[in-house]
Each structure stands twice: as C-alpha cells, then as structure tokens.
N, C-alpha and C positions, 0 to 999 in steps of 0.2 A: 064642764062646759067647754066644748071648743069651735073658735069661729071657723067658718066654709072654707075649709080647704081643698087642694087637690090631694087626693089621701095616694093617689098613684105615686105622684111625688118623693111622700112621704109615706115610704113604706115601713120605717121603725114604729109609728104614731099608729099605721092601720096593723099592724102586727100585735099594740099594745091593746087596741080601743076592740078587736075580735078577742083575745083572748079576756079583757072587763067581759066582754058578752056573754062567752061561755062560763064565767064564773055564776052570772046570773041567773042563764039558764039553770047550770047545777044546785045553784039556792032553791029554785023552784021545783027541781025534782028530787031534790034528794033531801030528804027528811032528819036521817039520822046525820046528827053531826059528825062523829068518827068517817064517816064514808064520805062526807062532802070534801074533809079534811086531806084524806089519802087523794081524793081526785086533784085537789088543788095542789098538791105535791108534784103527783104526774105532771099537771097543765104548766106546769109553771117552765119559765126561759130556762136554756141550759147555760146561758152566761151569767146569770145572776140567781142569788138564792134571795128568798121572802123572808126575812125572821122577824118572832116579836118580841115585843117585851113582856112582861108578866099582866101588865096591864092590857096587853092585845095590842099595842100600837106598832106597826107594821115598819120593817127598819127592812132596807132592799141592798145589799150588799152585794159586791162580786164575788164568781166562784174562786173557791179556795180563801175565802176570809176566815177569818177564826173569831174566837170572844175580846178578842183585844181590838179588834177593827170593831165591830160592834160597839165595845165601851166610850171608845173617841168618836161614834158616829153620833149617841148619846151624849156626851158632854165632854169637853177637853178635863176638865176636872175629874171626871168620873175615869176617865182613859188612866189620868195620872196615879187615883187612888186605888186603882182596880190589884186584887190581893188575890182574886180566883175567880170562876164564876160555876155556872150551875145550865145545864142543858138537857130541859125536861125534866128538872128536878134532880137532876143526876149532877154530884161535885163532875167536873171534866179540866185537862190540861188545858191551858191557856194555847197552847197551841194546835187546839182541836179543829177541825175543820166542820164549818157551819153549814148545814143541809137547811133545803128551803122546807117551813113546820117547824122550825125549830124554834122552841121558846129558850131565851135566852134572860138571865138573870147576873149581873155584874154583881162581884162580892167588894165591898169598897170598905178603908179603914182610912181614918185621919190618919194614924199613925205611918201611914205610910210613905217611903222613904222618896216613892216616887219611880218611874218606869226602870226597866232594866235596858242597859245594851244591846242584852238578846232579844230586846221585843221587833227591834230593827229587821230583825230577820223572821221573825215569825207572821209579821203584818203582812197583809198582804197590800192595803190601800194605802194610797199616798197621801191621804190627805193623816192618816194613822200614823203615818212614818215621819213625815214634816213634825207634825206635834212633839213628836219623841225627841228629835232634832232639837228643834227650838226648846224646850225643857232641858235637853242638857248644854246645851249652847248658852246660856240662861243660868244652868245654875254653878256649872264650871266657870261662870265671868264672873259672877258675885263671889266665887270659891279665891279666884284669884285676884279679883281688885283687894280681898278681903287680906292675904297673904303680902300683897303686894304694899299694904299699910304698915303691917306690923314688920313688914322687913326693912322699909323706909323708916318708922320710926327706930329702930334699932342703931340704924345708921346714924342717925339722928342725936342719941342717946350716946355715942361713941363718942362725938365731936361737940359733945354738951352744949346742941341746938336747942335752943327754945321753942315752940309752936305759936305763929304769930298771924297776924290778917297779912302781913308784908311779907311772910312765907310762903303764905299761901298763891298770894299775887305773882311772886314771882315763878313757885311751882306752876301757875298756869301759861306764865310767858315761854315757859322751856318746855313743857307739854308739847305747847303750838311749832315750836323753835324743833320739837323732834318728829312732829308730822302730824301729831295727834289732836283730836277733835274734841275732846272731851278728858277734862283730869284723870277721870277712872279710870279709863283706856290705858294712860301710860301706869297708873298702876296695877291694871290687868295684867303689862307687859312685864312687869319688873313680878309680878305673883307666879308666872309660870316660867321666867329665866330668862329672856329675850333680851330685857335691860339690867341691870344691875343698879342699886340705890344710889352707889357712889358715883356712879357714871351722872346721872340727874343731879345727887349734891354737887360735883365739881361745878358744872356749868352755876351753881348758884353761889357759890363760895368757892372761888381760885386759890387753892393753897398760897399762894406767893399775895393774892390781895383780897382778904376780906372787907366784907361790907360790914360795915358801923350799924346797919339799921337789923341786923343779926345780931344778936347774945351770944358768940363763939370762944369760948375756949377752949385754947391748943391744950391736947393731949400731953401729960407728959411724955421725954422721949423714952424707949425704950432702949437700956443695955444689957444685950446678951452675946455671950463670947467674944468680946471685944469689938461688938458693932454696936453702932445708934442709928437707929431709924426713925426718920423723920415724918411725923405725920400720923403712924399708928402705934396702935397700943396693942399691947397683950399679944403678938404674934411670934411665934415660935421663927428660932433661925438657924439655918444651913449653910453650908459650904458646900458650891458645885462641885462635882469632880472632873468637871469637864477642863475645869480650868484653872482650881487649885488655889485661890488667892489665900494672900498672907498680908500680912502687916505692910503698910507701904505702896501696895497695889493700889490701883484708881478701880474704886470698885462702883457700884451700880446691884438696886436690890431690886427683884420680879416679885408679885405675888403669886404663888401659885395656886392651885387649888387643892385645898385639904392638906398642902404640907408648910405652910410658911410661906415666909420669906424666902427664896433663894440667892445667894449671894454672887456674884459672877465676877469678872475682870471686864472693865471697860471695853479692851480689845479683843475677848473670849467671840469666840468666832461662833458660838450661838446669841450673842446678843444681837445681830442681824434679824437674828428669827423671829425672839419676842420683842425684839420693837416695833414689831406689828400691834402689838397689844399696848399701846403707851398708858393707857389709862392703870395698869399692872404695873410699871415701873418707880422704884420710888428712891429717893434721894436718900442712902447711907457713908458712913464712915466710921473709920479705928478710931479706938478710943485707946488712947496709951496707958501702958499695963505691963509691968513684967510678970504677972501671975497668971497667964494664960499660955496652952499651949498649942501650937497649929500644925497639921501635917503638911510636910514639901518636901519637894523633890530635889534631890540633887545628884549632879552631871559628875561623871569623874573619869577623866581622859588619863591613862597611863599607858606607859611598855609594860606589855605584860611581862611576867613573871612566877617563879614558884608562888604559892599562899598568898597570892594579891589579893585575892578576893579575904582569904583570911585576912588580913593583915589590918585591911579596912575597919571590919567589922570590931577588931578591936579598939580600935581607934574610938566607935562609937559608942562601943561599951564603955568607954575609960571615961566619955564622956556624955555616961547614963539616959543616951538615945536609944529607942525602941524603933529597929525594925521592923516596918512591917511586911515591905517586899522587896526584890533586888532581881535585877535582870541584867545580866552581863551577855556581852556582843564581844566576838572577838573578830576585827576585820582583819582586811590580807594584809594590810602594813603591820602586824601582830603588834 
C-alpha cells in the first residue's frame, strides 16, 4: 500500500510498482513454475539481484555481491560465523558472485574463528564491510587491552607491586593525565607498543620518591662488569664503543632494546641523542675491583724511529696486555 503520489516524480517507485505488475500478470499466465521462475530472472533490475533463502524469503542485494553480503544481510552473527555456503544446492566460493534466482544457503559453525581480512575485499556492501571493521576493531582491542594487562603486571612483579583499590585509583588518574577516556584504552595502548608499562609506572612511583600507600620494594641492585645499576634487575650490560668508558669516567646507562643496558660517557657525544628518550636512561656507577678487565685506548706521541712500533709492543707483552688493534700515523714533523 502506497499513499497518492505523483509517481512522474518519482520514477524509481513507478519503475518498481510496473515491474510488482508484470510479476502478477506472469503468475497468472504462466502455470508451470520453472518458466514463471526464468521470466522473473529476465524481468528483474540490472542494478540489483533478488536472492532467497532456503526458506523463500526474498533478500535484494546489489550487482556483484557474493554469499558473504548475503550472510551479514541475514544476520551480523551469521556474517561472523559463515564457514561456506551453498547456491542452488551447489557447495560455491565465498567469493562467488550472486545472480538474481538464486537460492542461497549460509554454512555457519560456532567454532568459528570469525571473518577473514580478505572478506574486505571480496564484499561488495558496506554495510557487509563495516561489520567486518567493527569485529576486528573489536576483537584486536580486547586482544590488546588483554596484553597490555599481562605486560603491566609483569612490570609490576619486577618492582614487587602489590595490586590494590589505591592502585587502581591512581592508574585511573594517569589514564586521564595521558589523555585517555577509559583505563582499558591506556591498556590497549601499552598491548600494541604505543606506551610502555614503565612509562605509566614512573608517573605513579618516582624513583627518587615513593608512595607509602604502595607495597614497594627496591630491587636489588645489579653488579655486572664492574657496574651497578640502579633501579633494574636482571639486565644484561655493555660497553659503547663509541666512546669507550673505563673505571673513573662519569658514566650514564640507556636502555636499549633487546641488548641491555648500554653504558656511555657523560660527555660521549651520542648522549645528546638518547636523551631524547629520558625515560630509557638510568642512573649507573664502578664498583671497585681489581679483578676486572676493560678495553682502552692509548695515545703514544714519539720521534719516529727504526722498530718503534716494535719496541712498544714489547713493552706490552712484558706487561701481559693483549692487543687488539694499533694504527700508526706518521706526520710531516716525522
């Protein structure tokens, strides 16, 4: 039923409501159903195809949709679980293209794991394509609120934090304090690498001043090759080459990623760089020891001469230093 229009107007409406007519007509002349069936194929728009369900119920799709447009036209669930389907009783590829007659049959399993990426491209409707969207938009945030817990607690477990209602309170105040709307968000962010856990712990525990209403105990410190590092445990340590430090140097330690600690010179002319990164930098120093040994460099201004170069190297041998490289310059003052 439609109220008195002007159908000139509206010539989508007079294009639909002639071609209802001549369906009717055809019901009435045409007896055998296979033949009513093929005319209705013919008649039908070339923008859209007719499909049904097993049940007959009439699902009107645009040309070029497949069974995955059809599944999410049926139900967002059924879109989700769909494993294969059937056209005309025949298994077909999900990326089969839908003719109008076409019975169409969604094959659906709980077990399933849920849409593919390539469904994105196989869809032709949008409103097929959104849903895809939002399911994995959806199940990648839960994927990584979920990571983003177990990596905080780890952090957590480092610095032998306790989990408390006052942790919580204040994780919600630094949430807010980093921009974010909602606790899970910032742990969404720290689940796919955007934040890191410690960057969130510092803001709630300042190394230099904890809070009382926190259970914190300091790590012990770590001694490895004649360093102490303040603050972490268990981290493997290095010596830059960029700038050689030894016993005595004012040194300063970087975290890096996947190698340690990196150990540097105060004045080492890459510390300009990562102290971009302060949250990476961490407060070391020698620990005195005569049973360690460090590589360094040393300068040695002479007039040349026969076997200087030899002459050195014995020197070093006599006093059971290894070589490891030597580069001699001979300027014009010889």
């Amino acid at each position: 039923y439609k109220e008195k229009v002007d159908l000139k107007k509206d010539k989508k409406l007079e294009e639909r409501l002639s071609w209802l007519r001549q369906i009717l007509e055809w019901q009435k002349d045409l007896k055998d159903p296979k033949e009513f069936m093929e005319n209705l194929k013919i008649g039908l728009f070339q923008d859209e195809v007719f499909t049904f369900t097993p049940k007959g119920d009439v699902k009107i799709l645009p040309l070029g949709s497949t069974p995955i447009d059809f599944a999410y036209l049926i139900h967002t669930d059924v879109g989700h679980r769909c494993v294969g389907a059937k056209v005309n009783k025949k298994i077909v590829p999900l990326d089969c293209k839908l003719k109008s007659g076409d019975i169409v049959e969604i094959l659906t399993s709980k077990s399933s794991r849920g849409p593919s990426r390539d469904w994105l491209k196989i869809a032709k409707t949008s409103g097929a394509k959104n849903r895809i969207r939002i399911w994995f938009k959806k199940e990648m945030r839960e994927e990584n609120i979920q990571k983003g817990k177990e990596l905080f607690e780890k952090e957590m477990e480092k610095y032998r934090i306790e989990p408390s209602s006052e942790l919580t309170k204040k994780l919600k105040e630094v949430s807010i304090k980093l921009g974010f709307t909602e606790l899970e968000s910032m742990f969404e962010n720290i689940g796919y690498g955007k934040l890191t856990s410690y960057q969130v712990l510092s803001k709630i525990i300042p190394q230099e001043k904890i809070s009382p209403i926190i259970p914190l105990v300091k790590p012990k410190k770590r001694i490895d090759q004649g360093i102490r590092v303040q603050g972490i445990n268990d981290m493997m340590i290095r010596f830059s080459r960029c700038c050689n430090p030894v016993p005595g140097d004012e040194i300063i330690g970087y975290i890096t990623r996947g190698r340690g600690v990196s150990i540097h010179k105060v004045d080492c002319s890459n510390v300009d760089f990562i102290s971009a990164e302060k949250d990476r930098l961490v407060k070391v120093e020698w620990i005195k020891t005569e049973e360690l040994f460090y590589p360094v460099k040393i300068k040695i201004i002479a007039d040349d001469r026969p076997n200087l170069v030899s002459d050195i190297m014995l020197i070093f041998s006599s006093l059971k230093i290894t070589v490891s490289a030597i580069n001699a310059i001979n300027d014009k003052n010889n």
